[in-house]
N, C-alpha and C positions, 0 to 999 in steps of 0.2 A: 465469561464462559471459557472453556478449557477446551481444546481441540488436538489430540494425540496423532499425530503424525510420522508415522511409521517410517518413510523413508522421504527422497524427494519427488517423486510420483506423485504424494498424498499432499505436499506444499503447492504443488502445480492445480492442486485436483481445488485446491483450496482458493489458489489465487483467480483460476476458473470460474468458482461456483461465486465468488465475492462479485466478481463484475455480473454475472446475471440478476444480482437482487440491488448494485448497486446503482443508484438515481446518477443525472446529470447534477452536476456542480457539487457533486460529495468531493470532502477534503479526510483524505484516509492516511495514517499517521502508521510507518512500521520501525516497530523501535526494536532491537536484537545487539548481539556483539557481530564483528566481523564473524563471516561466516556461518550464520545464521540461519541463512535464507531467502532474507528481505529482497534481493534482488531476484532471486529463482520465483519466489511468488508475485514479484511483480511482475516480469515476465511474461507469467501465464495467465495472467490477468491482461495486459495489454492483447497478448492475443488472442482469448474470450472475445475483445469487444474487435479484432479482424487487422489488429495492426501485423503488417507482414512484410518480412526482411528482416533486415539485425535489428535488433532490440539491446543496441548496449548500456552497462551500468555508466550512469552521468556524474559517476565518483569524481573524476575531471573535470568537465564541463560545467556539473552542478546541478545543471537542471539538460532535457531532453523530451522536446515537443512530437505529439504526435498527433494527426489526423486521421480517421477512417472515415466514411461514408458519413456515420451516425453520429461521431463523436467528437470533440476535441479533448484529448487527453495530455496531460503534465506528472513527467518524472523526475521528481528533485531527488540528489542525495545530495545532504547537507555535513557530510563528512569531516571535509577540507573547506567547510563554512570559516573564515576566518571571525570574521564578526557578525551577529544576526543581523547588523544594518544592511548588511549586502544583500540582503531581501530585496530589497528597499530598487537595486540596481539590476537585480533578475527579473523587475518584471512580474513581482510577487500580486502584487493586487490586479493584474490584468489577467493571473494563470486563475484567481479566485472571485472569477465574475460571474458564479451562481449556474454558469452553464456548463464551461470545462469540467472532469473527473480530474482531481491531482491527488497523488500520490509522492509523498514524501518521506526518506527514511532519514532517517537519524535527527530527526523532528526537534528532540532536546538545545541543538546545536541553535535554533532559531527561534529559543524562549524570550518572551516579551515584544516579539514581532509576530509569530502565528498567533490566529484565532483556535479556538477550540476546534478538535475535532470531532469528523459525521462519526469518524470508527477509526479506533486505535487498537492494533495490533502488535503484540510481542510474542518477538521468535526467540526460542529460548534451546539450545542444543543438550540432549539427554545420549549417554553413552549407550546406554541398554535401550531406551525410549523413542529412537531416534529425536526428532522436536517436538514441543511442546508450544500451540499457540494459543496466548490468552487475548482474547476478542472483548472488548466494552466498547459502549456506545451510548451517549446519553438519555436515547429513547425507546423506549419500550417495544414499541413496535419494531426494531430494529432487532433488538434484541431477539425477539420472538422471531422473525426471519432467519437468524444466524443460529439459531435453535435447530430450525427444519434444516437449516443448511449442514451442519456439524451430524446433524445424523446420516445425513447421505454421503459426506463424508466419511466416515466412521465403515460405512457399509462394504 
């Protein structure tokens, strides 16, 4: 699915509306070039679900834990991934124990160590378009949520 994205408002509006349809223990994939977005929408996604203070990009660090009341959430950027084994040393199977939300960009960097993703998301930069987001998900019904979602977006 295809989600036109006018300015960064509309990325925000978008990483918002994904955490209210999103379950515990979803493994959500944002793939883009630098500058993209993938951090601005996850962002506003982290604080949909009430995380509050800085919310910095873990292009350094790598990964960046967060707790709210409700939630335990995980911020990979796998950027500066040197090898996908350093998965292995992040602490990767402890962030995907079916109850945490993690959120990972640059997903590619940690092929043959990630599982499949709940939802993969590509940020794609349009000069006239502003961005361009294409949404898959393996299951239908997922799908059909991010359906109703894209139109409230849209609106």
């Amino acid at each position: 699915m295809v989600v036109h994205l006018e300015d960064e408002a509309a990325t925000e509006r978008l990483g918002a509306a994904l955490a209210m349809i999103c379950p515990p223990g979803a493994l959500i994939y944002l793939h883009g070039d630098l500058g993209a977005g993938k951090t601005t929408l996850a962002r506003a996604f982290l604080r949909a679900f009430g995380v509050s203070g800085p919310i910095k990009s873990p292009t350094y660090t790598l990964l960046e834990p967060y707790q709210t009341a409700s939630q335990q959430l995980f911020h990979f950027d796998l950027y500066r991934l040197g090898d996908p084994e350093e998965l292995e040393y992040l602490g990767l199977r402890e962030c995907l124990d079916g109850h945490a939300i993690t959120l990972i960009e640059w997903p590619e960097r940690g092929h043959g160590i990630l599982p499949p993703a709940d939802l993969s998301l590509t940020l794609t930069q349009h000069p006239q378009q502003g961005r361009i987001a294409l949404l898959e998900a393996p299951s239908t019904h997922t799908m059909q949520e991010l359906t109703v979602l894209a139109k409230q977006i849209a609106m």
